[in-house]
Every structure is written in C-alpha cells, then in structure tokens.
C-alpha positions in Angstrom: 45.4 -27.1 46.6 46.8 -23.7 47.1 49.3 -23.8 44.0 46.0 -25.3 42.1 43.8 -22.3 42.8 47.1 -19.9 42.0 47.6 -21.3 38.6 44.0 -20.9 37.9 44.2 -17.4 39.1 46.9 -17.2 37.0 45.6 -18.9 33.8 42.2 -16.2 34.3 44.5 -13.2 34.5 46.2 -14.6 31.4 43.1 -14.9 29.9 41.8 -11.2 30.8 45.1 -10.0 29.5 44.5 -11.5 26.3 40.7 -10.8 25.4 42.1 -6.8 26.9 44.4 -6.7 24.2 42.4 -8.2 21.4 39.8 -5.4 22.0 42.9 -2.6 22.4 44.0 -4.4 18.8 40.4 -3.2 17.3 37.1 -4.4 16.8 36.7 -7.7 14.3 37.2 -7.5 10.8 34.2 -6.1 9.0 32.1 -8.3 6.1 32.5 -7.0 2.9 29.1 -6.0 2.9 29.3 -3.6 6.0 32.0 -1.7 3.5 30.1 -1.5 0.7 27.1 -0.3 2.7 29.2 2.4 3.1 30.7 2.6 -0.1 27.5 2.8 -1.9 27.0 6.3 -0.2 30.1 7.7 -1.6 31.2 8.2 -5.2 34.6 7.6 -6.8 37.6 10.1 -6.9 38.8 9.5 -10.6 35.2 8.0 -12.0 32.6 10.5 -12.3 29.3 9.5 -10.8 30.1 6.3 -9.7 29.5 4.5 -6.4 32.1 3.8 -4.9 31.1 0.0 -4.2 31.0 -0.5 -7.6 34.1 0.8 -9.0 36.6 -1.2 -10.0 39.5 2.1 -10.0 42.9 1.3 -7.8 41.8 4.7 -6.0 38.7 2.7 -4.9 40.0 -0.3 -4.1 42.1 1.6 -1.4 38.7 3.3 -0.3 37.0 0.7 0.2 40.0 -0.7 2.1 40.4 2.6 4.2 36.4 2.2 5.5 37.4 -1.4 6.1 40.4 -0.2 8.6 38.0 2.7 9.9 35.0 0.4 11.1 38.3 -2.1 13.0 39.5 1.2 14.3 35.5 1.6 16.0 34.4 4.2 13.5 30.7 4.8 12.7 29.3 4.9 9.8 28.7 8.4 9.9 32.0 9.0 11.3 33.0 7.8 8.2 31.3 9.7 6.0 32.7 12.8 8.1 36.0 11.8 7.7 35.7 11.7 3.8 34.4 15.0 3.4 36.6 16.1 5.9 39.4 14.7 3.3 38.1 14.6 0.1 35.1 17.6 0.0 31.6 17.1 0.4 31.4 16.3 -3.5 32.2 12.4 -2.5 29.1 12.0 -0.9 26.1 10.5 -3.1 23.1 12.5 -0.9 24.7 15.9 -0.9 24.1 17.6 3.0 21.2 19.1 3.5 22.2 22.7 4.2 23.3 25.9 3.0 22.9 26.1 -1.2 22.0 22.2 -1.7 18.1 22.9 0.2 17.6 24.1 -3.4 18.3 19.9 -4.4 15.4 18.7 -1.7 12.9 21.9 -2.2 13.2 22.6 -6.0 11.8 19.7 -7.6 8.6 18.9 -5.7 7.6 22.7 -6.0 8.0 22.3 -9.6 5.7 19.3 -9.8 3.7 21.1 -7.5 3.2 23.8 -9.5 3.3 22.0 -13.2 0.5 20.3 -11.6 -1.7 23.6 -10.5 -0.7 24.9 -14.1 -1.8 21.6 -15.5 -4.9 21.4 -14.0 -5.9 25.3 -14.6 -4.9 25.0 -18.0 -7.4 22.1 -18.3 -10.1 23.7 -16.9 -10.1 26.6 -19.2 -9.8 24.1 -22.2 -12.7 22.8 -21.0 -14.6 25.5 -20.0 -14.1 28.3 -22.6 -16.0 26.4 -25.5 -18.8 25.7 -23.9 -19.2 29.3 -23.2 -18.2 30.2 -26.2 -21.0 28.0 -27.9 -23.5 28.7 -25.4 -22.7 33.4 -26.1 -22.6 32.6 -29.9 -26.0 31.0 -29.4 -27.1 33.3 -27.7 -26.1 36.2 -29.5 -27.3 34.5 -33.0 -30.9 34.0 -31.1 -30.7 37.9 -30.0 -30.3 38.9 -33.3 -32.8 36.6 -35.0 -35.5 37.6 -32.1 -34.0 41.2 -32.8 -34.9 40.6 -37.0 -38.0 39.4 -35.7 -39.4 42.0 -33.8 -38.2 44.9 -36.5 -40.3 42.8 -39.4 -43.1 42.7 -36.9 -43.1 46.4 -36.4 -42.3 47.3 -40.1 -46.1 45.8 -40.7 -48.2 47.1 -38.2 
C-alpha cells in the first residue's frame, strides 16, 4: 500500500514536472490566423504598401514567422507591434501612431470636409439668393423709373 501511494506520488510529480516544462518551453503554437491578424497591421519591408499578410516576399515570409515565434514566446499583440517599430521604424506599421507630426493624418481630413461642406453650403446659398434679389431691385428700379416718367408727364400738363 505504502510503495502504491509512493509511486503515485511519484508518477504526479512526474506529471507536474512535465506540464512545468511544457509551459517554460512556450505557450502553443499560434493559428495562422492569429499571425496574420497581426500581419495585416504591418506593411512589407521590400514591397511598398503592402500588408504584410499578403505578401508573398522571402522577407515576409520570415515576418510572419518571427510574430509566429513572438506570440509562443508570450508576446502581445501590441508587444509585437512595439518590437517592430522598435526594429524596423514606425513606417512598418499600417495605422501610423497617433502623436507628434501624424495628428495632422487623423485631424486634417475631416476638417477639410468640414469645411468644403460650410463652403459648399454658403456658396449655395448665395447662388440661390442673389438672383432673386437681383430680379426683385431690377423690378424695382424699372417700376421707380416708370412711376418716375409718370409723374414728370403728369406735371409737364398741369
């Protein structure tokens, strides 16, 4: 009985040991789509503009194999992206960071529809506006000098 419950002691440390150094080892290996979750947020080295998940360049073949060994190794995702900027330059990522110069990339264009659209709308306005007005003071000045004609016969026979 006693040399039972030793070998299960045994067998259970054996089995601790094991699971202990399967996690040391690294964490499972990650589904393809995992990587090119990633991948699709960064752009190819030797391609320009191109995702990386999509590029079919030796130099992204091996990228796509180095996020594969980062996410074993326990990285996260943005730990990832850190590390390729950290390598590489921010100029890999596909959303450049929003900070410094590149504010101009997330403020610029909505204040240009903004104000296309104020323009836009103005110019409209005024298009619309400024005939009628123009119709309604050359009437009126044509009926000022008719009534103006008028009034001078009128006086010129009395």
């Amino acid at each position: 009985m006693k040399s039972l419950a030793v070998s299960l002691l045994l067998v259970l440390m054996l089995g601790i040991f094991v699971a202990s150094a399967a996690a040391q080892e690294g964490g499972p290996t990650p589904h393809p789509d995992e990587v090119n979750a990633i991948a699709r947020n960064l752009y190819c080295p030797v391609c320009a503009n191109v995702p990386l998940d999509v590029c079919g360049t030796a130099a992204c073949a091996q990228w796509r194999q180095q996020i594969a060994d980062l996410l074993t190794q326990g990285y996260t995702e943005q730990q990832i992206y850190d590390y390729f900027v950290q390598q590489y330059g921010p100029s890999v990522l596909a959303t450049p960071p929003a900070s410094g110069f590149n504010w101009l990339i997330y403020l610029l264009p909505p204040a240009v529809v903004l104000l296309g659209a104020l323009f836009l709308s103005r110019g409209l306005l005024n298009w619309k506006c400024k005939p009628a007005k123009r119709q309604l003071a050359h009437k009126k000045s044509a009926k000022d000098k008719y009534a103006q004609h008028l009034e001078d016969e009128l006086r010129a026979r009395r």
